[in-house]
C-alpha positions as CSV (number, residue, x, y, z in Angstrom):
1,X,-3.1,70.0,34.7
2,X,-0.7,72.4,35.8
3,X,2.1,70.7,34.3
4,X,0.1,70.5,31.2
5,X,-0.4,74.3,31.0
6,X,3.3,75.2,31.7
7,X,4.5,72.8,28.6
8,X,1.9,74.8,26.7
9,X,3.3,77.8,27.8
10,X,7.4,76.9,27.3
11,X,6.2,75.7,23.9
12,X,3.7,78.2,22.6
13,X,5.5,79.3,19.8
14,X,6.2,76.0,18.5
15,X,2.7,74.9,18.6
16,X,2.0,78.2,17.0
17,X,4.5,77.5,14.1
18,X,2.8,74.1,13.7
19,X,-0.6,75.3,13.9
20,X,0.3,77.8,11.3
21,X,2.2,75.2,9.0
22,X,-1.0,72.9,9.0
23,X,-3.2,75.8,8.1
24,X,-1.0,76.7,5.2
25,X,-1.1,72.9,3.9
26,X,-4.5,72.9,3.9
27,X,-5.4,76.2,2.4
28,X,-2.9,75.6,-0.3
29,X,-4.0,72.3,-1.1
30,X,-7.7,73.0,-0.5
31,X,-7.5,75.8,-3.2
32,X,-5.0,75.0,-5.5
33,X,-6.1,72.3,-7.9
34,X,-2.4,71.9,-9.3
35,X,-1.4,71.0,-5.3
36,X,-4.4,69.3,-4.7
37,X,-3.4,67.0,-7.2
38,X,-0.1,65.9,-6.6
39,X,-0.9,65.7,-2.9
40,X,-3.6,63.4,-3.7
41,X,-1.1,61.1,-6.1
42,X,1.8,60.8,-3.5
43,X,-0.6,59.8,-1.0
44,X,-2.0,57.4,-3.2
45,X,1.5,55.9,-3.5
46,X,2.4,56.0,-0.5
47,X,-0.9,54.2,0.1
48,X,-0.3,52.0,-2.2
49,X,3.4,51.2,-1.2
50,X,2.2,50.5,2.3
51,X,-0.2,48.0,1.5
52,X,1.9,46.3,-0.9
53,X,4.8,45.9,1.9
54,X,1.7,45.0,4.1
55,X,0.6,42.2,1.8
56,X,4.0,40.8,1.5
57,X,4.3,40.7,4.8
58,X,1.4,38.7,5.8
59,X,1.7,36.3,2.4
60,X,5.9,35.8,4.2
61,X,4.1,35.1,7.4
62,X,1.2,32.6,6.5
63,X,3.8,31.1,4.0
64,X,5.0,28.2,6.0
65,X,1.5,27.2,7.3
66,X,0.6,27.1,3.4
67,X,3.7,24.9,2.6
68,X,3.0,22.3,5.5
69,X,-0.7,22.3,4.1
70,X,0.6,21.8,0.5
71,X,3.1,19.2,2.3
72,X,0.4,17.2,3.8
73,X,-2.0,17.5,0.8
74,X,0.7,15.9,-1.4
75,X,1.4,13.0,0.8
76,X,-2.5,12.0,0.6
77,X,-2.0,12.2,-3.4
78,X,0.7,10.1,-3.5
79,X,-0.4,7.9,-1.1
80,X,-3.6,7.1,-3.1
81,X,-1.4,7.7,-6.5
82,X,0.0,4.3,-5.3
83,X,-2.9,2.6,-4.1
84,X,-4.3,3.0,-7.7
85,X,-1.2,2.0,-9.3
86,X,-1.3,-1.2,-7.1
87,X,-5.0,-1.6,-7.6
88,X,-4.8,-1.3,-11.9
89,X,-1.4,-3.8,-11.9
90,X,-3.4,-6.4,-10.5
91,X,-6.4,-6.2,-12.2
92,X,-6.8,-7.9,-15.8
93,X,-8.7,-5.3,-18.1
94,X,-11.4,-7.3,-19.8
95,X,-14.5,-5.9,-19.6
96,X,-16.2,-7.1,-16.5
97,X,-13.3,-5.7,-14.3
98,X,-13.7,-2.5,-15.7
99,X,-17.5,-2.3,-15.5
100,X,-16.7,-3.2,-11.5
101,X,-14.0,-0.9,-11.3
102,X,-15.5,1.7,-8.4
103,X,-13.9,4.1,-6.7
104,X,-15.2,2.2,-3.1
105,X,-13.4,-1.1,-4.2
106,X,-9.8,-0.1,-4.5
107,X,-8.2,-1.8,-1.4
108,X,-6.4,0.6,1.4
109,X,-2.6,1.8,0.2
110,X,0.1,-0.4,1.4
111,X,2.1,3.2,1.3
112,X,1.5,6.4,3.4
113,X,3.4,9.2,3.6
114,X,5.0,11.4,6.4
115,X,5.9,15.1,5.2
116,X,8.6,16.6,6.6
117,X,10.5,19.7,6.3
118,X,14.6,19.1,5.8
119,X,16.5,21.2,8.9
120,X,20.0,20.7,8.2
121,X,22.0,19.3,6.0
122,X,25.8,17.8,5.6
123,X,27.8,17.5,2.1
124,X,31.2,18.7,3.5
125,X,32.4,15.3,2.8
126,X,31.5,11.9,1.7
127,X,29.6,11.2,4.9
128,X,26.8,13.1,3.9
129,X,23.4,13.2,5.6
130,X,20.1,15.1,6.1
131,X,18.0,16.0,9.0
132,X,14.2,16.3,9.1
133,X,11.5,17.3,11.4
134,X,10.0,14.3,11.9
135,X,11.0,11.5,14.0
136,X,9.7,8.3,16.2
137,X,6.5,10.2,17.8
138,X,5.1,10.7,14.4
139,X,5.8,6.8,13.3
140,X,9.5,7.8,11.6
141,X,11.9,4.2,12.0
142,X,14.9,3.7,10.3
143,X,15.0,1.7,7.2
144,X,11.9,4.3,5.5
145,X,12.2,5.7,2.5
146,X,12.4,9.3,1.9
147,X,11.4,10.6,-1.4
148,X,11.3,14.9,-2.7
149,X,8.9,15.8,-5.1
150,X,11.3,14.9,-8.1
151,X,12.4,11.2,-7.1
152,X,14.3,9.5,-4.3
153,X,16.3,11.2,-1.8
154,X,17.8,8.6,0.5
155,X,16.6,6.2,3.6
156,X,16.3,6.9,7.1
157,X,19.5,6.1,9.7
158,X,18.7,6.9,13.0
159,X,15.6,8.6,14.9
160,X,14.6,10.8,17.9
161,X,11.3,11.2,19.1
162,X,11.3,14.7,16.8
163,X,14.2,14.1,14.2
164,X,15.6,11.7,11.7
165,X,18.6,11.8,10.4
166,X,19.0,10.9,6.0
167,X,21.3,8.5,4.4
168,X,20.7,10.2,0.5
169,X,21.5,9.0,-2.8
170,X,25.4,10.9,-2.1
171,X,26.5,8.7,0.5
172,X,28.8,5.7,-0.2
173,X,26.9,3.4,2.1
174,X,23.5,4.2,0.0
175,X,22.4,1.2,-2.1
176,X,19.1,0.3,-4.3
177,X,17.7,-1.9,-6.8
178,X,17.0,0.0,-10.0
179,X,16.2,-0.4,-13.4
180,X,15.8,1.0,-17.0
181,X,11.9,2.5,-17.2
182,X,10.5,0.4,-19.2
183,X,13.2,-2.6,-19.0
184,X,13.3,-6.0,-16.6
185,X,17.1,-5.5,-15.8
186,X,17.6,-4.7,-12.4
187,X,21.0,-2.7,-11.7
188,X,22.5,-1.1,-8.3
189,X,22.4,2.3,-7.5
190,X,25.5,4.1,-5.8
191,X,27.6,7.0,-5.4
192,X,31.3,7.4,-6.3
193,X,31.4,11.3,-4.5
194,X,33.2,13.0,-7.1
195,X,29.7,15.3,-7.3
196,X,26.4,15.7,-5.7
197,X,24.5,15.8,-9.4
198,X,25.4,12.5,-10.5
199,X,25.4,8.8,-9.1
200,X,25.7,5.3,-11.1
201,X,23.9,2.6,-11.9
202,X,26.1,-0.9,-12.2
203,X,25.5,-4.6,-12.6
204,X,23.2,-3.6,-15.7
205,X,23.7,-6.7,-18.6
206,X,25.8,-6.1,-21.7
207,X,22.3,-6.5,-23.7
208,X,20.8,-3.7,-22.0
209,X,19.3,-0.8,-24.4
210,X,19.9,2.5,-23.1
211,X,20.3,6.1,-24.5
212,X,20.7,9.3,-22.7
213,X,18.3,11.0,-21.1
214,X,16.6,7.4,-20.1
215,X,14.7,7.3,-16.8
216,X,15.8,5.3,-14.1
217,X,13.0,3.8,-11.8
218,X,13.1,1.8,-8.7
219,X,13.0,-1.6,-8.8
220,X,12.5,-4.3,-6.5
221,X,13.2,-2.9,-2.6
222,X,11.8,-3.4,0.7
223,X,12.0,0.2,1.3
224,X,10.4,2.3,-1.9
225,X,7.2,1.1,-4.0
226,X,8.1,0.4,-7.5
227,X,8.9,3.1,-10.6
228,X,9.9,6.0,-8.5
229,X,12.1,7.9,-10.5
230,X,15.7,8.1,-9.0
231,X,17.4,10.0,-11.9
232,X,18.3,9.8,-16.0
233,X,21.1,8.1,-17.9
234,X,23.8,10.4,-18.4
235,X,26.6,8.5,-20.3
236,X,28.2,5.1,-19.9
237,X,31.7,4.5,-18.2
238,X,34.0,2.1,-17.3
239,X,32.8,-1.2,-15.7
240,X,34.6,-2.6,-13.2
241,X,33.0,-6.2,-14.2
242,X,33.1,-6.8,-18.2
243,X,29.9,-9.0,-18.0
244,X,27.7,-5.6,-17.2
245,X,27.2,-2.2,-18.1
246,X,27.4,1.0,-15.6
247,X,26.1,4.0,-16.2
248,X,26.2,7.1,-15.1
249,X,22.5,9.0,-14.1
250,X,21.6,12.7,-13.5
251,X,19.8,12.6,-9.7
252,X,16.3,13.4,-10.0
253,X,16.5,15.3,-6.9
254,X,18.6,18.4,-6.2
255,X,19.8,18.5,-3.0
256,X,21.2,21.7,-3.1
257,X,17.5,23.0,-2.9
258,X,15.6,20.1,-1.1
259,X,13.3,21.5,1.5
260,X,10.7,19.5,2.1
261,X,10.6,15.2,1.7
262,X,7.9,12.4,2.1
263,X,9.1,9.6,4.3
264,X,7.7,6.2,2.9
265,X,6.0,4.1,5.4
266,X,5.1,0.4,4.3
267,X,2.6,-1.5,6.1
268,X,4.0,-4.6,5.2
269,X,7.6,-3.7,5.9
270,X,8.2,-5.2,9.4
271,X,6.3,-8.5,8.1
272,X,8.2,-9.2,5.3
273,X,11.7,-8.4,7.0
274,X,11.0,-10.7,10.0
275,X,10.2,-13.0,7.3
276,X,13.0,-13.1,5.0
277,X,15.7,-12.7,8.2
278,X,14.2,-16.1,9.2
279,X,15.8,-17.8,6.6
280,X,19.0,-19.3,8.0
C-alpha cells in the first residue's frame, strides 16, 4: 500500500493530465452531436475491422480441419461413384432389373479410397516424385493408385508407417493402359520430360479417330478402375513405330497445384496379382 501511494504521489500530475483528457473526451463528445458522430463511426470501423481480421482468422485456422473433412467426404463419393458404375455395367436394363434395382442391392465397392494431403514434392529433374501423409498404418502399399480430383496422378513406390512416396504421370518409369473415351483401342501412357503439362499416349492403331480436345481414360490396369480421366489429346507427333499412332495429351492433373490425392485401394488387387505371377 505504501508503495502504491508514493507512485500516486511521483505521478500525480500525470494522472491528473489523464483524468483531465478523459473528462474532455467525454464532455466534448457527450455534447457535441457533430463529435458524437464521428466518434461513433470510427468506432464502428474499427469494430468492424476487428471482427473481420477476427473472422479471418478463425475461418484460416479451422480451414485445414474443413479440407481433411471435404477430403474424407469425397473419398466415400467416389468410392460408392464406382460401386454404382460397377453395379449398372453389369446389369442388363430390361425392365425387371430396373424395377429390382434398390439402393440395398448394389454389392460392396471393389474400390475405397485413402485421402491424403501431398507434403513435398520433387520436379527438379526427370526423377520426379511426390510425398503424402499417408503410409502402411493407414493400409497405403506400393503398387496403389493415386488419383487428384481432376484425373490420375501417379502410383505409389515405397511406404513408411506415415508416408508414401509418388511415382506421377512425369516420371519416365510411369506406365498405363489408356484409351480414347469412347474407343476400344488401348494405348500406353508415358512421359518424354520435356514439360510437366503434357505426356503421350503411343501404341494407338493407324485407324484410330481422334481430334483435339479428346478425353483420354484409363483402360485396363490392375491398379486404377476403369474411365478415370488421365488427360486430353493435344496434337499428334512422330511415331517411333509406323503401324500406330502417338499422341500427345494435356494432363488432367496440375501438379504445380496438387494438394490433396485419393490413393486407390483394390480389394481384389493382391488376388489377382498372385494369380497372374503364377503363370510360368
Amino acid at each position: 500500500m505504501k508503495n502504491l501511494l508514493s507512485f500516486i504521489i511521483r505521478n500525480s500530475s500525470w494522472l491528473i493530465a489523464i483524468g483531465l483528457i478523459v473528462i474532455s473526451f467525454y464532455l466534448v463528445f457527450s455534447f457535441n452531436s457533430y463529435q458524437r458522430s464521428v466518434y461513433l463511426t470510427s468506432a464502428n470501423k474499427a469494430t468492424g475491422w476487428f471482427y473481420e481480421i477476427s473472422d479471418k482468422a478463425t475461418a484460416f485456422i479451422h480451414l485445414n480441419k474443413s479440407n481433411k473433412l471435404l477430403l474424407e467426404r469425397n473419398a466415400r463419393l467416389e468410392e460408392e461413384l464406382y460401386s454404382l458404375k460397377s453395379y449398372l455395367s453389369d446389369t442388363q436394363r430390361d425392365t425387371l432389373t430396373t424395377n429390382a434395382f434398390l439402393s440395398d442391392s448394389i454389392p460392396a465397392s471393389r474400390f475405397s479410397f485413402v485421402p491424403a494431403e501431398v507434403i513435398n514434392v520433387s520436379f527438379s529433374g526427370p526423377n520426379n516424385f511426390i510425398t503424402v501423409n499417408k503410409g502402411s498404418i493407414h493400409g497405403v502399399k506400393p503398387d496403389m493408385g493415386v488419383v487428384s480430383q481432376n484425373g490420375v496422378v501417379g502410383v505409389v513406390l515405397k511406404t513408411s508407417p506415415s508416408f508414401s512416396v509418388v511415382i506421377p504421370i512425369i516420371n519416365p518409369k510411369f506406365r498405363l493402359s489408356a484409351k480414347l473415351k469412347n474407343s476400344n483401342n488401348t494405348g500406353s501412357i508415358s512421359w518424354d520430360g520435356k514439360d510437366l503439362i503434357t505426356a503421350q499416349i503411343g501404341e494407338l492403331p493407324k485407324h484410330e479417330v481422334f481430334q483435339p480436345g479428346d478425353t483420354v481414360v484409363t483402360s485396363f490396369s490392375r491398379i486404377f478402375p476403369k474411365d478415370i480421366v488421365i488427360g486430353y489429346v493435344a496434337g499428334q507427333i512422330l511415331s517411333k513405330d509406323d503401324n500406330f499412332n502417338t499422341l500427345n495429351l494435356r494432363i488432367a492433373t496440375d501438379f504445380y497445384s496438387v494438394r490433396d490425392v485419393l490413393i486407390i485401394n483394390d480389394a481384389h488387387f493382391e488376388e489377382q496379382n498372385e494369380l497372374e505371377n503364377s503363370i510360368p
